[in-house]
MARKEKE-521084 format. One record per residue: x, y, z of N, C-alpha, C in turn; residue number from 1. Coordinates in pm, 1 decimal. Example, Ala and Ser with C-alpha at 12.3 -4.5 7.8 and 13.67 -1.06 7.14 Angstrom:
REM residues 2
[[1319.0; -569.0; 780.0]; [1230.0; -450.0; 780.0]; [1320.0; -330.0; 780.0]; 1];
[[1285.0; -225.0; 708.0]; [1367.0; -106.0; 714.0]; [1290.0; 3.0; 787.0]; 2];
//
This chain:
REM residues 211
[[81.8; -121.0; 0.0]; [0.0; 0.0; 0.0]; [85.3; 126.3; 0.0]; 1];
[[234.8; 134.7; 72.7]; [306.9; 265.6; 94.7]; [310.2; 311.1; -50.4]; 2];
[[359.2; 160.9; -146.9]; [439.0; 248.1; -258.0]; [290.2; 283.1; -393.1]; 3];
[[177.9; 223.9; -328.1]; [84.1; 263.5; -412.4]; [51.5; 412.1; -354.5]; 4];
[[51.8; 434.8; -212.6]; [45.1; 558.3; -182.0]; [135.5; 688.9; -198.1]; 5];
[[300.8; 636.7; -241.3]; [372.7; 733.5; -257.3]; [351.7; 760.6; -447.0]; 6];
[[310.9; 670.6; -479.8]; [299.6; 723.8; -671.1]; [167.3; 782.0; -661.4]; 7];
[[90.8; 782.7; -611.5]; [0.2; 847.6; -627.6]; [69.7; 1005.5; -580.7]; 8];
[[113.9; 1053.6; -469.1]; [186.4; 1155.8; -414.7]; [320.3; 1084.4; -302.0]; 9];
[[416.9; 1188.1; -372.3]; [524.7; 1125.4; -316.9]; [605.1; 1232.1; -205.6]; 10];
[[524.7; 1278.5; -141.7]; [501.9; 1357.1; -12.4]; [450.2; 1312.5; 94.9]; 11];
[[526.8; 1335.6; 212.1]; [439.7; 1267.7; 351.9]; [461.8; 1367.7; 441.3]; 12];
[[342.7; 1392.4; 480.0]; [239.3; 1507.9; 601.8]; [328.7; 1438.8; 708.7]; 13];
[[400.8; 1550.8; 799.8]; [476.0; 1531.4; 898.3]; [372.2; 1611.0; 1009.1]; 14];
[[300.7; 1611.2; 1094.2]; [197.5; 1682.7; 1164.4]; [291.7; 1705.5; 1290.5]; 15];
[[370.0; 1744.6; 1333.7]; [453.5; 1754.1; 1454.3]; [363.3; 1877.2; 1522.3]; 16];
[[348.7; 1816.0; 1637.0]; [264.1; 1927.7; 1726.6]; [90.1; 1960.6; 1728.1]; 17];
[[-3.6; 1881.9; 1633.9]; [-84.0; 1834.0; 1616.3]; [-167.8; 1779.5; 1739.4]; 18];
[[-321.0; 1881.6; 1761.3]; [-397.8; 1795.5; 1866.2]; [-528.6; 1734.9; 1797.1]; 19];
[[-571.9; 1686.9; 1881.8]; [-683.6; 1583.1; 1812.2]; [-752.4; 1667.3; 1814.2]; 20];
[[-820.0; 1773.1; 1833.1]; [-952.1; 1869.4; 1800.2]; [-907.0; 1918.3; 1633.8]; 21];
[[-796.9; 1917.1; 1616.1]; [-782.1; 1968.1; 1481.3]; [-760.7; 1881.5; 1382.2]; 22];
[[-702.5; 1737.6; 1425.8]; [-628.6; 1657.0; 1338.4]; [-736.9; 1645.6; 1221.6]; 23];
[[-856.0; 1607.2; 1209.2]; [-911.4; 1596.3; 1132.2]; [-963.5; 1683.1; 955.3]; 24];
[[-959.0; 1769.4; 1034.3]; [-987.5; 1925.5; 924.6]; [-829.2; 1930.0; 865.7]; 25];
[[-785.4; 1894.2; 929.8]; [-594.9; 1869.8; 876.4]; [-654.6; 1772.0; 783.5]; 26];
[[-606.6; 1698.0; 848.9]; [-601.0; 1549.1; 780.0]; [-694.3; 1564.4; 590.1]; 27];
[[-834.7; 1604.2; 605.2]; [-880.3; 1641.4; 514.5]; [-832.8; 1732.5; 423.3]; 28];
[[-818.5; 1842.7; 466.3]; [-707.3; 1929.9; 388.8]; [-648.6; 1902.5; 334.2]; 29];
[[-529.7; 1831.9; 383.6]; [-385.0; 1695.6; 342.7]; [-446.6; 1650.2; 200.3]; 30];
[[-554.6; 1586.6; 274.1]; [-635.5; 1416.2; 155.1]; [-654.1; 1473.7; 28.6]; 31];
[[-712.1; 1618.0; 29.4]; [-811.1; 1675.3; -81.3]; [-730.8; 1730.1; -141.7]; 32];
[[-573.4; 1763.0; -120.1]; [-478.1; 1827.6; -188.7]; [-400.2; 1746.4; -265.8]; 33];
[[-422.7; 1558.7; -210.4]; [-359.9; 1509.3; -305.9]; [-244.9; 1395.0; -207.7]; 34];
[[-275.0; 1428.8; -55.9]; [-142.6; 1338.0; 3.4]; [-214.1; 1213.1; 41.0]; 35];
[[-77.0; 1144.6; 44.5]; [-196.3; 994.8; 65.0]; [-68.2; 900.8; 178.3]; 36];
[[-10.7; 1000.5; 236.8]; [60.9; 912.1; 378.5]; [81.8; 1068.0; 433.9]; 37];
[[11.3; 1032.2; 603.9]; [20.3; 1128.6; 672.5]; [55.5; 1070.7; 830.7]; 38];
[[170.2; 1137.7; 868.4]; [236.2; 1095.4; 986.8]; [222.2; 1135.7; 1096.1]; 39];
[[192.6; 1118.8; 1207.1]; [164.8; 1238.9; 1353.6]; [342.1; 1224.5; 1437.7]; 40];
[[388.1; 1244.2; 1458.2]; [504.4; 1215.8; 1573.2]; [467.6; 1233.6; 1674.7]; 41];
[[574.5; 1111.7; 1760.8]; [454.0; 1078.0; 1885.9]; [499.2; 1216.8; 1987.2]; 42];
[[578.9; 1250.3; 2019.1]; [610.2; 1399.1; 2040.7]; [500.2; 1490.8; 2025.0]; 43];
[[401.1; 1442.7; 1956.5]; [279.6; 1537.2; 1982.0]; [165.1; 1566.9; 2027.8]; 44];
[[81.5; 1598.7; 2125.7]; [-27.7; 1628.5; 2217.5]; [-112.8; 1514.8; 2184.1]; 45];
[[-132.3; 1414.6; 2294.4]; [-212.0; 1328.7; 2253.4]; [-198.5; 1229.2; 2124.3]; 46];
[[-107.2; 1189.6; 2065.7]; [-48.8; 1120.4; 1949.6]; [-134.0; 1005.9; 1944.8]; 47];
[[-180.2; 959.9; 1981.4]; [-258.6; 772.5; 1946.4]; [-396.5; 843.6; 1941.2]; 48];
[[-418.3; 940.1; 2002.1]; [-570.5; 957.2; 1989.5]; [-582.9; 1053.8; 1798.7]; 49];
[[-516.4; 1128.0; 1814.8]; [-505.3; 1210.4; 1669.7]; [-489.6; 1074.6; 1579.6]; 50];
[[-393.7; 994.2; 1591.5]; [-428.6; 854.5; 1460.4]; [-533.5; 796.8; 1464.5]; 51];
[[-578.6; 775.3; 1576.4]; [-709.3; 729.0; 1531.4]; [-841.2; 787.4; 1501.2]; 52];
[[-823.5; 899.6; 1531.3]; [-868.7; 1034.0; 1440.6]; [-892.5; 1043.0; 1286.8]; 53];
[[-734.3; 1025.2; 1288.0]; [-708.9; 1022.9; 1076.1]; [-749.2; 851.4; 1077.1]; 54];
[[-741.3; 813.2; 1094.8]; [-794.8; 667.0; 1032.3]; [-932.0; 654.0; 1056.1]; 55];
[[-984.9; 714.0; 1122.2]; [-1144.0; 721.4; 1151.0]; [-1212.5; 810.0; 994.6]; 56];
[[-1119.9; 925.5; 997.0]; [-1162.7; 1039.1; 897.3]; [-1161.7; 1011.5; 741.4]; 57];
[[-978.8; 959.9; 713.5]; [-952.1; 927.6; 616.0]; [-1005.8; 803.0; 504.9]; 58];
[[-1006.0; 837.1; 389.3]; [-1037.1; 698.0; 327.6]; [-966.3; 622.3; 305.2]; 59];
[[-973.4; 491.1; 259.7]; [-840.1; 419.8; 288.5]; [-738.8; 380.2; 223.9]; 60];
[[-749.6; 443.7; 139.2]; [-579.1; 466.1; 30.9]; [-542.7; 564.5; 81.6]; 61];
[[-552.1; 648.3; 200.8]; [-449.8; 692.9; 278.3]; [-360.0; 627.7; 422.5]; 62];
[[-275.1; 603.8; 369.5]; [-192.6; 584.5; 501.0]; [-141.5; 655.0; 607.5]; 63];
[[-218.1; 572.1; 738.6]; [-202.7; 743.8; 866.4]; [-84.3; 640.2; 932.6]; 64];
[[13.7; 673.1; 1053.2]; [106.0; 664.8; 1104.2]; [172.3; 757.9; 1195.9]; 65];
[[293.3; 668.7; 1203.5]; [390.8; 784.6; 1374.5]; [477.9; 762.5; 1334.0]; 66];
[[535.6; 918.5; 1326.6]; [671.1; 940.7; 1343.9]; [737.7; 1009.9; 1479.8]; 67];
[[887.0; 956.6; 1463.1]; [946.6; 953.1; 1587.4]; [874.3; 834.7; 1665.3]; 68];
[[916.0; 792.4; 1619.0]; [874.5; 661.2; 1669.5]; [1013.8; 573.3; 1726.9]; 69];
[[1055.4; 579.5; 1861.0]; [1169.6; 534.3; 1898.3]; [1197.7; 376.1; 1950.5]; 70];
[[1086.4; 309.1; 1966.1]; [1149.9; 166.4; 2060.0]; [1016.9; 73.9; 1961.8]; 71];
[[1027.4; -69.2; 2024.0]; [907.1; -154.2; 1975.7]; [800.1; -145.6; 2055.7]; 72];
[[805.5; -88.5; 2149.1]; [635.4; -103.4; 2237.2]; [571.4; 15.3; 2181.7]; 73];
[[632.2; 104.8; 2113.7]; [571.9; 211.9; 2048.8]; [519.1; 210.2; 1917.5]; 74];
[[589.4; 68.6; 1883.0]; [539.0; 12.2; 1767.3]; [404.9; -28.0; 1758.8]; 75];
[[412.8; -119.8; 1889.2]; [260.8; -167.9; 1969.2]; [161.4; -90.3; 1952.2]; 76];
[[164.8; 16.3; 2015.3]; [129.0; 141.8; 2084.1]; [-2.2; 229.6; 1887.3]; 77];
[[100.8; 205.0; 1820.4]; [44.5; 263.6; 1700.5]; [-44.4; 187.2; 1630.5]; 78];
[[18.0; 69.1; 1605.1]; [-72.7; -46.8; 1524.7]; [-231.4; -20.9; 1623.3]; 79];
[[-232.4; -65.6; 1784.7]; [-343.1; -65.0; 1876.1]; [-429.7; 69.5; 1804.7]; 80];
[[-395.2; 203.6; 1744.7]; [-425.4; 321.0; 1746.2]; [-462.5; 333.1; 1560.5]; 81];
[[-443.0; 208.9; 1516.3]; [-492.4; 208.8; 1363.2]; [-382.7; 254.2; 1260.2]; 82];
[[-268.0; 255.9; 1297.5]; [-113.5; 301.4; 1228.9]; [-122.2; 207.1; 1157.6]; 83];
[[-70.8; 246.4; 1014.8]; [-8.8; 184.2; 935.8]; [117.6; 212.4; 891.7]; 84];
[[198.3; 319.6; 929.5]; [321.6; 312.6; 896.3]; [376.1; 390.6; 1025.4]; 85];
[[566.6; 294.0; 980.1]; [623.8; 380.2; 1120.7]; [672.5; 463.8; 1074.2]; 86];
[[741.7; 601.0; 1078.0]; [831.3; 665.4; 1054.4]; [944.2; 691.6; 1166.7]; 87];
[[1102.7; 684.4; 1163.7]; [1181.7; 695.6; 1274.7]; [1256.3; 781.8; 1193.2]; 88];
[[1332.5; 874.2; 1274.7]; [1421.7; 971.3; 1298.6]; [1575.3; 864.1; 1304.2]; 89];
[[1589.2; 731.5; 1355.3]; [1697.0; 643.5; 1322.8]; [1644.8; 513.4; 1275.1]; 90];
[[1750.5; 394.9; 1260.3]; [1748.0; 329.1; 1176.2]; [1801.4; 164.5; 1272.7]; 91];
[[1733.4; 153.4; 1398.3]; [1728.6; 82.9; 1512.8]; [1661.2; -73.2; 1414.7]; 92];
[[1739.6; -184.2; 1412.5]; [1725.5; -250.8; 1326.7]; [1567.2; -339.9; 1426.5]; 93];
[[1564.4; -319.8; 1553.1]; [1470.8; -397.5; 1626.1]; [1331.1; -324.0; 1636.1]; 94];
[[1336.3; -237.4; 1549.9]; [1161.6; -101.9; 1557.4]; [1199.6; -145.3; 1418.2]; 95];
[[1242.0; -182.6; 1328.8]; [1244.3; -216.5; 1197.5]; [1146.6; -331.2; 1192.4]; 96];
[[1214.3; -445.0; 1282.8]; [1181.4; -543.8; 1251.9]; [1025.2; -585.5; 1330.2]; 97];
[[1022.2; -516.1; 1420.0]; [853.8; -467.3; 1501.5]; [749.9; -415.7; 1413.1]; 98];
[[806.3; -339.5; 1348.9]; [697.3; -268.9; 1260.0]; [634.8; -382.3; 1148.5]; 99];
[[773.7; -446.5; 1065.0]; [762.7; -530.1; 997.3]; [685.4; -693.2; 1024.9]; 100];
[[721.0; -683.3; 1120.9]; [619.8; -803.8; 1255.9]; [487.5; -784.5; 1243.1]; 101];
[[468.1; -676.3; 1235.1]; [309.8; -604.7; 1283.6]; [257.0; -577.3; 1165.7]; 102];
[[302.7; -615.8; 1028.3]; [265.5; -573.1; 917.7]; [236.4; -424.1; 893.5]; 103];
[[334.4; -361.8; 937.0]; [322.1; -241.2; 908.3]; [403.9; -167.8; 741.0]; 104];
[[406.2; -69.9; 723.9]; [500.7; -21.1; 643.4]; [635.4; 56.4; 722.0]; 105];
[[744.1; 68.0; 725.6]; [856.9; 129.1; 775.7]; [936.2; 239.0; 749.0]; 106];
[[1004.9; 370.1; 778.0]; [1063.9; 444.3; 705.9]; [1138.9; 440.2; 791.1]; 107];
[[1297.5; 418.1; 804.4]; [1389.7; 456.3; 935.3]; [1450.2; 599.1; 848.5]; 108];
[[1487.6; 663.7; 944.6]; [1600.2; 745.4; 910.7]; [1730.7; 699.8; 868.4]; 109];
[[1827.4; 731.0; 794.3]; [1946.3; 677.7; 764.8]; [2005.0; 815.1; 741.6]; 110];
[[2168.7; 781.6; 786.2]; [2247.7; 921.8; 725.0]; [2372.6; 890.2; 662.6]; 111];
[[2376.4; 760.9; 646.0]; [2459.2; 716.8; 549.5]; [2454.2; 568.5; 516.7]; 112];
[[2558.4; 493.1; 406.6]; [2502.2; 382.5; 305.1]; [2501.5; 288.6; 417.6]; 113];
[[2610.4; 276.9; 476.2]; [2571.7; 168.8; 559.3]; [2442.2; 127.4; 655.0]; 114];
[[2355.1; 262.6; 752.1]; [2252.6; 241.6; 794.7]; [2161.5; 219.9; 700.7]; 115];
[[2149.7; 289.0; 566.9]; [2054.4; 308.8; 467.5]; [2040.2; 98.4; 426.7]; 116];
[[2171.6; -12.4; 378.7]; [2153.9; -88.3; 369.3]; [2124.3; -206.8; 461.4]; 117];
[[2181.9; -191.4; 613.2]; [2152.7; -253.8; 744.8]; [1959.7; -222.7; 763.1]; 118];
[[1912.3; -88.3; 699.1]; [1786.4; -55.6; 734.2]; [1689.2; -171.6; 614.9]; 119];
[[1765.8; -153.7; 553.7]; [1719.6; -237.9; 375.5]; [1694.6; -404.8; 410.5]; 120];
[[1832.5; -439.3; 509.8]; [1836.7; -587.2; 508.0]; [1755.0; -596.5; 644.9]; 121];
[[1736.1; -514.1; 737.4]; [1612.4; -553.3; 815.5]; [1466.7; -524.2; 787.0]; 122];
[[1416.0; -425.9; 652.7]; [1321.8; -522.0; 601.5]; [1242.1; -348.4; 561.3]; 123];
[[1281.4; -194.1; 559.2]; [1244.8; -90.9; 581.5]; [1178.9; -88.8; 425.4]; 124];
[[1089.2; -29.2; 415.9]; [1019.8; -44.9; 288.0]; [1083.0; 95.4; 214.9]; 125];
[[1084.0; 227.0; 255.0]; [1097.5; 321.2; 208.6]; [1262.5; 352.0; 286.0]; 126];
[[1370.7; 480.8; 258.1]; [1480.4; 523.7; 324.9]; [1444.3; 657.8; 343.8]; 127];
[[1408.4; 733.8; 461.5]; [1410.0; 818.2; 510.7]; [1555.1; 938.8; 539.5]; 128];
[[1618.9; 993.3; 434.6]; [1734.7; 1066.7; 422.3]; [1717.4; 1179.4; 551.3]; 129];
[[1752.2; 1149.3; 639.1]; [1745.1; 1306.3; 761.4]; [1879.6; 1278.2; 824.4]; 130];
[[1912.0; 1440.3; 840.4]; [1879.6; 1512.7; 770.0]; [1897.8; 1586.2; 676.8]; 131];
[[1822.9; 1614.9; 565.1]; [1824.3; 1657.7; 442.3]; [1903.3; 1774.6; 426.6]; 132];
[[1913.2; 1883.3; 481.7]; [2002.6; 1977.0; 466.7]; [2148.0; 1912.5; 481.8]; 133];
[[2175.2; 1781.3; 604.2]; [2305.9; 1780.4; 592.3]; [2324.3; 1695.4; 438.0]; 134];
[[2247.7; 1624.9; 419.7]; [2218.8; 1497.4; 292.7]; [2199.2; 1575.4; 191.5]; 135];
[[2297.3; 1661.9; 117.4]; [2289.8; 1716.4; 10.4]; [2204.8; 1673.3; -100.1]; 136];
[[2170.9; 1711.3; -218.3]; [2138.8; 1644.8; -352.8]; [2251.2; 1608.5; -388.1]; 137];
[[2418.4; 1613.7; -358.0]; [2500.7; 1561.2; -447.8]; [2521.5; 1418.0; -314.0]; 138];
[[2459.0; 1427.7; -239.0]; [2493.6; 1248.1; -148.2]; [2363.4; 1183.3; -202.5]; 139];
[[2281.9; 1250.4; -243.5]; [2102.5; 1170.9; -280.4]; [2154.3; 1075.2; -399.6]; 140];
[[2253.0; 1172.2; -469.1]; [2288.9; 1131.1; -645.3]; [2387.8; 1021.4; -645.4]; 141];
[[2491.4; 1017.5; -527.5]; [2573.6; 918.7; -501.2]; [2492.9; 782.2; -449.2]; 142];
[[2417.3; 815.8; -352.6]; [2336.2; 716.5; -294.6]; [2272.5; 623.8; -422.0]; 143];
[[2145.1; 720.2; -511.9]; [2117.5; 662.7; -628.6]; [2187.9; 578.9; -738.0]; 144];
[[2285.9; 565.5; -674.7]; [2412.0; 506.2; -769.1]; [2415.8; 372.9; -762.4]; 145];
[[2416.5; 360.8; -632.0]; [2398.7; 190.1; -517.1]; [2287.1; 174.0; -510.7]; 146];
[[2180.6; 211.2; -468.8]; [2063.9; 204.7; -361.9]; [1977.9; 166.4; -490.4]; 147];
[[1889.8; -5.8; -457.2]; [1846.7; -35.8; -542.7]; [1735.2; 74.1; -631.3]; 148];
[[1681.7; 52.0; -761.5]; [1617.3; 169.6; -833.5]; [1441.5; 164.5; -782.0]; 149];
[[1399.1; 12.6; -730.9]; [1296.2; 55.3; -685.5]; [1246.5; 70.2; -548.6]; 150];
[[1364.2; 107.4; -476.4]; [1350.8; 145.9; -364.2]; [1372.2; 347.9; -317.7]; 151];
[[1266.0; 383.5; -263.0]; [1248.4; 534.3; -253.6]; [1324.5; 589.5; -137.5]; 152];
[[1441.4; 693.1; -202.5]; [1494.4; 778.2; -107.6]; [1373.3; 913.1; -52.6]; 153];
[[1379.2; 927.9; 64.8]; [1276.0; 1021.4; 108.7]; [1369.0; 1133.0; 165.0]; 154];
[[1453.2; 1224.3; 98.5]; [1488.7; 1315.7; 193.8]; [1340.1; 1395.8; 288.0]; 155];
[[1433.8; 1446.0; 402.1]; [1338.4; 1476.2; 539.8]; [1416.8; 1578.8; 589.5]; 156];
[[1407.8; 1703.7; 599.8]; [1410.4; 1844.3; 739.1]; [1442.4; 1950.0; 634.1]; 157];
[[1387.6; 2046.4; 649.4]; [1403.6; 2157.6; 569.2]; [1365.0; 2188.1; 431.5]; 158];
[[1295.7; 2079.2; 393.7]; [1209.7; 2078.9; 267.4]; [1130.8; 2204.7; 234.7]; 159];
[[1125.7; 2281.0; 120.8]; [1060.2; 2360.9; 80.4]; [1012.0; 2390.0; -64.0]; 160];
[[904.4; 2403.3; -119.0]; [862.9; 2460.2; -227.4]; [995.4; 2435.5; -331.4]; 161];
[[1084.9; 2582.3; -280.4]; [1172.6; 2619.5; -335.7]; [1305.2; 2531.9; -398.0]; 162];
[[1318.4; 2422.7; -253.6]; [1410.2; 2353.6; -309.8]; [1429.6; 2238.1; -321.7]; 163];
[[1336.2; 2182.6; -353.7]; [1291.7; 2053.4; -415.5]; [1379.5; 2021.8; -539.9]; 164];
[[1362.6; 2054.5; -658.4]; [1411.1; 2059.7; -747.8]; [1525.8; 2005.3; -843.4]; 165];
[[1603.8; 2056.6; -716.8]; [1772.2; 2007.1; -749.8]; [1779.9; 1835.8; -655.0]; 166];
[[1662.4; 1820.3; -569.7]; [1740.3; 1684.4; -498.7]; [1619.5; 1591.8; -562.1]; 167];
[[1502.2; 1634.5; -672.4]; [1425.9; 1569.6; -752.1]; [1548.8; 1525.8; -879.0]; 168];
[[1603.9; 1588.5; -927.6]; [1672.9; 1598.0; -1059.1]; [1823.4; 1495.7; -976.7]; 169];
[[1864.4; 1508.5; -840.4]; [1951.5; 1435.6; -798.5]; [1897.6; 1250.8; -819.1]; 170];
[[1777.5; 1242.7; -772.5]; [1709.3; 1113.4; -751.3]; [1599.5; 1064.9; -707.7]; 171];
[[1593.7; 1143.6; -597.2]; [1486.2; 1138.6; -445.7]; [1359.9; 1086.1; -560.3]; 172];
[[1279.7; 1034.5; -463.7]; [1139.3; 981.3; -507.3]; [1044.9; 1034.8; -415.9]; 173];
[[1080.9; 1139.9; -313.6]; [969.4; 1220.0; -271.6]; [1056.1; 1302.4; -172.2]; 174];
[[913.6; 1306.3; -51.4]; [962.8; 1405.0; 58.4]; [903.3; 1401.2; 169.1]; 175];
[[947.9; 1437.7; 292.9]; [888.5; 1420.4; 422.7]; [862.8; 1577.2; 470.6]; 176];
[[766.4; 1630.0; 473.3]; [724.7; 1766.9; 514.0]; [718.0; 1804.6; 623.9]; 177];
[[777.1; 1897.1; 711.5]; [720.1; 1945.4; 864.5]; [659.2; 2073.3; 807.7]; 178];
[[765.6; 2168.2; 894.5]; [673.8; 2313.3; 951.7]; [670.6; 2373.0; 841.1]; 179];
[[765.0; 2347.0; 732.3]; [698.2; 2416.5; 590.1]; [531.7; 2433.1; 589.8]; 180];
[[484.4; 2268.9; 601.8]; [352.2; 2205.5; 558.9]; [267.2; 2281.2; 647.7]; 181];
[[322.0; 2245.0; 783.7]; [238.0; 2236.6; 916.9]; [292.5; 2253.7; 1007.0]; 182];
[[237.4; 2385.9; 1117.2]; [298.6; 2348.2; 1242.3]; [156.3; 2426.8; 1323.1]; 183];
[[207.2; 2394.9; 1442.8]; [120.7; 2446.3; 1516.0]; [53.6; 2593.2; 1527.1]; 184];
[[-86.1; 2605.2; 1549.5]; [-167.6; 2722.2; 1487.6]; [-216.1; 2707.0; 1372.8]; 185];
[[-177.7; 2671.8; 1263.5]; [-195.4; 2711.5; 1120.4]; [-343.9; 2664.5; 1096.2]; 186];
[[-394.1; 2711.9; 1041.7]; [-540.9; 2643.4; 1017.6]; [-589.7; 2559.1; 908.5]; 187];
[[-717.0; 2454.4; 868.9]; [-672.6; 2398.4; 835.9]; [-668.2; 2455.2; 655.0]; 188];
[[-754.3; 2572.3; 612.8]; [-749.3; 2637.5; 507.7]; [-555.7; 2633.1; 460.9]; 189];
[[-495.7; 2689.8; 570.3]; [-351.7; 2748.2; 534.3]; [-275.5; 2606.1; 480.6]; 190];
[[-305.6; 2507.1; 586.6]; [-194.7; 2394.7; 557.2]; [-246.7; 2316.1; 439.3]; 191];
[[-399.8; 2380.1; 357.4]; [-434.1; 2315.7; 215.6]; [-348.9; 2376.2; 112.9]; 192];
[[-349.3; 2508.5; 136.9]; [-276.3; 2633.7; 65.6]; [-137.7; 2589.1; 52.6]; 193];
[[-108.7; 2558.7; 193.1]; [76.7; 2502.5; 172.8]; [91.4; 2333.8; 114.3]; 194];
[[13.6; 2268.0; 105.1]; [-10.2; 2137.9; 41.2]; [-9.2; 2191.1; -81.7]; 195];
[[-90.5; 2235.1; -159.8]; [-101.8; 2272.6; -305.3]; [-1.8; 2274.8; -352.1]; 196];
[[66.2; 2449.1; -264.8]; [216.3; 2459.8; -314.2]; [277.8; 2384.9; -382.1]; 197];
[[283.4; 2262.6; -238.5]; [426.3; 2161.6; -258.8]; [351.5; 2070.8; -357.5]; 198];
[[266.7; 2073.1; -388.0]; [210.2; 1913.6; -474.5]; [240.5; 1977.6; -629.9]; 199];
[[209.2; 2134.5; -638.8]; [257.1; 2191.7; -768.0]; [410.5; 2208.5; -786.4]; 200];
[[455.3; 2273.3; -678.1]; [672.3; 2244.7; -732.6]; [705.8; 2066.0; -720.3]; 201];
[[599.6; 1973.7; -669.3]; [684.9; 1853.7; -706.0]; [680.6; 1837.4; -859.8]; 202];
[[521.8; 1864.5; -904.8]; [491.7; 1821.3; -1036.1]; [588.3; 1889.5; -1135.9]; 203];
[[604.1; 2013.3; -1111.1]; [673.3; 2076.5; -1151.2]; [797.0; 2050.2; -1185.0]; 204];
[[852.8; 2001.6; -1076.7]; [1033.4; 1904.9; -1100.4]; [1039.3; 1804.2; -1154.0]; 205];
[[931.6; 1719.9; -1161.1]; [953.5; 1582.0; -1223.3]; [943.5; 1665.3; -1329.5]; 206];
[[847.9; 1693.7; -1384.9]; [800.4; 1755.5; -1569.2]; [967.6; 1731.4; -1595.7]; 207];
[[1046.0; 1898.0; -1524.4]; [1123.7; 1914.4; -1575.1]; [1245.0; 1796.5; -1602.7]; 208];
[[1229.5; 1698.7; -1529.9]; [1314.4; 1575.4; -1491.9]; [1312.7; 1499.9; -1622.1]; 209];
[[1234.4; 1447.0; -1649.9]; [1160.6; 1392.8; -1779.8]; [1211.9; 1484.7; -1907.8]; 210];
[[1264.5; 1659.3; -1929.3]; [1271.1; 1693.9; -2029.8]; [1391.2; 1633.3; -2063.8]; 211];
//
C-alpha cells in the first residue's frame, strides 16, 4: 500500500505538534490536496488519539502513522491506534523489525550507506534521508548510484517549495514535510494552501526531470 500511496503523491504530512480537536480538518485538507501518507510524531499532544482520528476520517488509500517513533512497544502502541506506517528519525534494526512483525510499512532514518543498507536488510520499505540539509542532492545522487532503483529515497528536514528541485533531478522519489507544511496554529485552510504549493513544485520538477 506505501508504494501505491507514494505514486500516487510522493510527499508525507509530517503533523509535529498536532492535537486531536484539529487533526481531522488537517487530515482532510492533506487528503483533498492530493497526500496519501500522513504521519503524527509521537512527540505530539495526545499522538494515538489524533491517529485514530485520521484513520477514523480518512479513506483508505491513505496511510495514517507515527513518526518519531523510537522503541518496539511504540510500535505496539500505534498499530493498537490504527497506524499503518512507522516513521523513525533512526534506523534501530529492532523497531524495523517490530513494525515489519506487525505488518506495518517502515521508514527509518538513515544518514549514510551503511545504515541506509543494514535498514534495507532488516526489512524498511521506504529510506528516510534526515537530515536533508546535511544529505545534500550531491549524497542523494551518489546514494542513487547503489541504492536499489525501486527502492524510494525520502529526503526529510528543511524541505521547501523552493528547493525541491535540485534533490528531484539528484534522484529522491519524494519528501517528508514538517513546519513548511504544518505546524502548530496554522489552520486547516492554510496547511491546504501550503499542500497545493508543494504538490505543484513537485509536479513541476519531475516535468522538468523527464525533459
Amino acid at each position: 500500500m506505501l508504494k501505491n500511496a507514494m505514486q500516487h503523491c510522493g510527499l508525507i504530512a509530517i503533523l509535529r505538534g498536532i492535537r486531536p480537536n484539529e487533526v481531522a480538518a488537517i487530515g482532510l485538507a492533506l487528503y483533498k490536496a492530493g497526500f496519501r501518507v500522513i504521519e503524527v510524531p509521537l512527540n505530539s499532544p495526545q499522538p494515538f488519539e489524533s491517529i485514530r482520528i485520521l484513520r477514523a476520517t480518512l479513506a483508505a488509500d491513505c496511510m495514517v502513522g507515527a513518526g518519531t517513533v523510537l522503541s518496539t512497544p511504540q510500535v505496539a502502541e500505534v498499530k493498537n491506534a490504527g497506524g499503518e506506517i512507522i516513521v523513525m528519525p533512526h534506523s534501530d534494526v529492532k523497531v524495523i523489525g517490530a513494525a515489519k512483525k506487525a505488518a506495518m510499512a517502515c521508514a527509518p532514518g538513515v544518514a549514510t550507506l551503511t545504515e541506509a543498507f543494514a535498514a534495507l536488510a532488516a526489512g524498511a520499505d521506504v529510506l528516510k534521508m534526515f537530515p536533508a540539509e546535511q544529505l545534500s542532492p550531491i549524497v542523494v545522487k551518489a546514494w542513487r548510484a547503489v541504492i536499489p532503483s525501486d527502492v524510494a529515497l525520502i529526503p526529510v528536514g528543511g524541505i521547501t517549495p523552493a528547493n525541491m528541485a535540485p534533490f528531484v533531478a539528484a534522484g529522491a522519489s519524494g519528501f517528508g514535510l514538517g513546519s513548511a507544511l504544518y505546524k502548530p496554529g496554522l489552520s486547516a485552510m492554510l496547511v491546504g494552501q501550503n499542500a497545493d504549493e508543494f504538490i505543484a513544485a513537485l509536479r513541476s520538477t519531475q516535468k522538468q526531470k523527464l525533459i
